[in-house]
C-alpha positions in Angstrom: 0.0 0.0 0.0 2.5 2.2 0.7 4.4 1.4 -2.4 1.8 2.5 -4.1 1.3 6.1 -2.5 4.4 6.4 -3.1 4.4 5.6 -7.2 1.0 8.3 -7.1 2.7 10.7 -5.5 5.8 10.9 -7.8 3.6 10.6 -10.8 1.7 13.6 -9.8 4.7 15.3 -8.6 5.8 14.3 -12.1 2.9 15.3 -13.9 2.8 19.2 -11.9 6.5 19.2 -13.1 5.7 18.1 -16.6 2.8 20.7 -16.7 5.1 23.5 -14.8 7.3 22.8 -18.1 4.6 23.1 -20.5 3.9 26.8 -18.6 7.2 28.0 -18.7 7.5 27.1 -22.6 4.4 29.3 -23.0 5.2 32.0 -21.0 8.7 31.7 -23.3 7.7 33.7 -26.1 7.9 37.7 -26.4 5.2 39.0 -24.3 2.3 41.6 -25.5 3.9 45.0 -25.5 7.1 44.1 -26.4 8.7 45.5 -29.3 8.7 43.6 -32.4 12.6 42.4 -33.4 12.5 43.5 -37.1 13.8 41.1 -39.9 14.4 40.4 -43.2 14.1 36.9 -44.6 14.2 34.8 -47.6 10.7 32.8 -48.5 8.0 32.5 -51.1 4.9 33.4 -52.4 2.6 31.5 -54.2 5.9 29.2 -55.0 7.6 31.9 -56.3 10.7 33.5 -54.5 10.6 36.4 -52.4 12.1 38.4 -50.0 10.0 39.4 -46.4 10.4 42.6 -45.0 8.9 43.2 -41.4 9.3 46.7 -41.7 7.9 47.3 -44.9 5.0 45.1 -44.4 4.0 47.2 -41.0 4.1 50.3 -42.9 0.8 48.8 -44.6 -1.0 47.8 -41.6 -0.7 45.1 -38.7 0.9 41.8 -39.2 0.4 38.3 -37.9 3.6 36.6 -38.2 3.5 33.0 -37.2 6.3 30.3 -36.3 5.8 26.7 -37.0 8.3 23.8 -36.6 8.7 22.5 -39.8 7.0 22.0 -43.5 5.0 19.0 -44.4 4.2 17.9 -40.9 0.7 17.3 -40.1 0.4 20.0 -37.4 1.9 22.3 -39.8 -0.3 21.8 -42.8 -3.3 21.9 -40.3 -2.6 25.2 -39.4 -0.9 26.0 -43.5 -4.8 25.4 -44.2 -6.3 27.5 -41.8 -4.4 30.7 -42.1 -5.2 30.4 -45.9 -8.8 30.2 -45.1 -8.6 33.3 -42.8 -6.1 35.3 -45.4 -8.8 37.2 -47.3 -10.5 38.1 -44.1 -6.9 39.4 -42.4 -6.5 41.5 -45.6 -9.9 43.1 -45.4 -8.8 44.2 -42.3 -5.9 45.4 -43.1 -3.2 42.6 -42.0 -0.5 41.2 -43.5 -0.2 37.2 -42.6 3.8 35.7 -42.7 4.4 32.3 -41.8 8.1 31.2 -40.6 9.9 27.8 -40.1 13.6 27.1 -39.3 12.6 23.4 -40.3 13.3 21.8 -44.0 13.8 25.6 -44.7 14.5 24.0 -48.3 10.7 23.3 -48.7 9.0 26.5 -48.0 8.3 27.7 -52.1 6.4 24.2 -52.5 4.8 24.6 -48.9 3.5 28.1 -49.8 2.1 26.9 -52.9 0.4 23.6 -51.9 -0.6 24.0 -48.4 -0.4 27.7 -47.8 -2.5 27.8 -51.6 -0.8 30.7 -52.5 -2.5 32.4 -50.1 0.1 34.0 -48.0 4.0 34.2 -48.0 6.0 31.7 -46.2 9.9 32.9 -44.9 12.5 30.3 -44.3 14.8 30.9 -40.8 18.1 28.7 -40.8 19.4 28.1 -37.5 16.0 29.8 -35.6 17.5 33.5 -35.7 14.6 35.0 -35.9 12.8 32.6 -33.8 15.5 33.2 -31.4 15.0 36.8 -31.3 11.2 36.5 -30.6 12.1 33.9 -27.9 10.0 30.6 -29.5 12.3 28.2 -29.9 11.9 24.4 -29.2 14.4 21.1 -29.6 13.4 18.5 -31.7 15.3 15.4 -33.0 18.7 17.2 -32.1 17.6 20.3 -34.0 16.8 23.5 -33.0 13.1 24.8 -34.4 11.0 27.6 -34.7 8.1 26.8 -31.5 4.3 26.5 -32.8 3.6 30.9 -31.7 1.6 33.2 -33.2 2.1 37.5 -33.0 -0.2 40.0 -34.1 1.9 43.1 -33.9 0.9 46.5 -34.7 2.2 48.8 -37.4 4.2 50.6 -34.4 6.3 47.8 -34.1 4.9 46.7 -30.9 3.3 43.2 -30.0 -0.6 42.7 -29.5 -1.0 39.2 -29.1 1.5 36.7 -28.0 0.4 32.8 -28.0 2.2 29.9 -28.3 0.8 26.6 -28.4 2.0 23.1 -30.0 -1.9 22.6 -30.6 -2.6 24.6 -34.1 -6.5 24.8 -33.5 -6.5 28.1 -31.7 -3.9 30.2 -33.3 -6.2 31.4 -35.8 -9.4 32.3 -33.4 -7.0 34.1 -31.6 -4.7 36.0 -34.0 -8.4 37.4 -35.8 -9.8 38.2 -32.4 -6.4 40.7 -32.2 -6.7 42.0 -35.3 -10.3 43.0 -35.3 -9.5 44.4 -31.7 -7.2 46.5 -33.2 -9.1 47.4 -36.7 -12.0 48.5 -34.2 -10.0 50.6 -32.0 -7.9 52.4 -35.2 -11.1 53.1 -37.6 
C-alpha cells in the first residue's frame, strides 16, 4: 500500500513538473507589448521566391507573423490550411499574414504553394535567428526549431497578441480576435 502512494505521488509530482514545463515554454515567447525584433528573410509566395520585409510590411497595416516547426508535418499543414482560409479576411482588415519555419527551410516555395495555396508568404529561418529573437524556440530530434507561436503586432512595431501553443487549433481564433481588436479601436 504504501508502495503504491508512493508511485501516485511521484507521478503527480511528475505530472505538476511536466505541466510547470509546458507553462514556462508558453510563458517563453515575447510578451504583448514588447517591441517587435524586425527582420528580413528569404521565403516565397505562391511558389515563387521572395524576399519578407517586417518593416515594410507594418508600414501597410498590422501583421500576424506566425512560427511553426517545420513544412509538411501534419500540425503544420493543419494550421498552413487555416491561415489560408482566414487570409482574405486578415487582408480586409488590413493585415498582413507571414508564416516562418527554421525546419526543412528548403521546402518553403512548394509549402506556400500547396498547403499555404498561394495564399500567404511563407519565410525560411536557418538556424532559428529570428525565432530566437522573438524567444519561440523548441528542440526536436537534435535540431533546433521555430516553436508553434503566433504574433499580431501593430504597425508601431509593438506586439498585440502573443500565443504559443503546439496545438494549431486556436492560433487562428486568436490571432483574428487581435486583429479586429485593433481594426475597431484604429477606424
Amino acid at each position: 500500500m504504501i508502495a503504491v502512494k508512493h508511485r501516485l505521488s511521484l507521478l503527480t509530482a511528475a505530472a505538476a513538473f511536466g505541466l510547470s514545463l509546458m507553462a514556462f515554454n508558453a510563458d517563453a515567447a515575447l510578451p504583448a507589448g514588447a517591441q517587435a525584433p524586425t527582420f528580413q528573410l528569404q521565403g516565397a509566395l505562391a511558389g515563387k521566391p521572395l524576399t519578407f520585409s517586417l518593416q515594410q510590411a507594418l508600414q501597410k497595416g498590422p501583421v500576424v507573423l506566425y512560427f511553426f516547426p517545420a513544412a509538411f508535418t501534419k500540425g503544420c499543414t493543419l494550421e498552413a490550411h487555416d491561415f489560408a482560409e482566414a487570409t482574405d479576411d486578415f487582408k480586409k482588415l488590413g493585415a498582413t499574414v507571414i508564416g516562418v519555419t527554421a525546419g526543412n527551410v528548403d521546402q518553403v516555395g512548394k509549402f506556400s504553394q500547396l498547403e499555404c495555396r498561394n495564399k500567404f508568404a511563407v519565410a525560411a529561418d536557418p538556424g532559428a535567428k529570428v525565432a530566437a529573437e522573438y524567444q519561440t524556440q523548441m528542440q526536436m530530434g537534435g535540431k533546433t526549431l521555430s516553436d508553434r507561436t503566433s504574433f499580431v503586432i501593430a504597425p508601431d512595431g509593438k506586439i498585440l497578441m502573443s500565443y504559443t501553443d503546439r496545438n494549431p487549433d486556436a492560433h487562428i481564433q486568436k490571432t483574428m480576435d487581435a486583429v479586429k481588436q485593433y481594426a475597431q479601436s484604429h477606424s
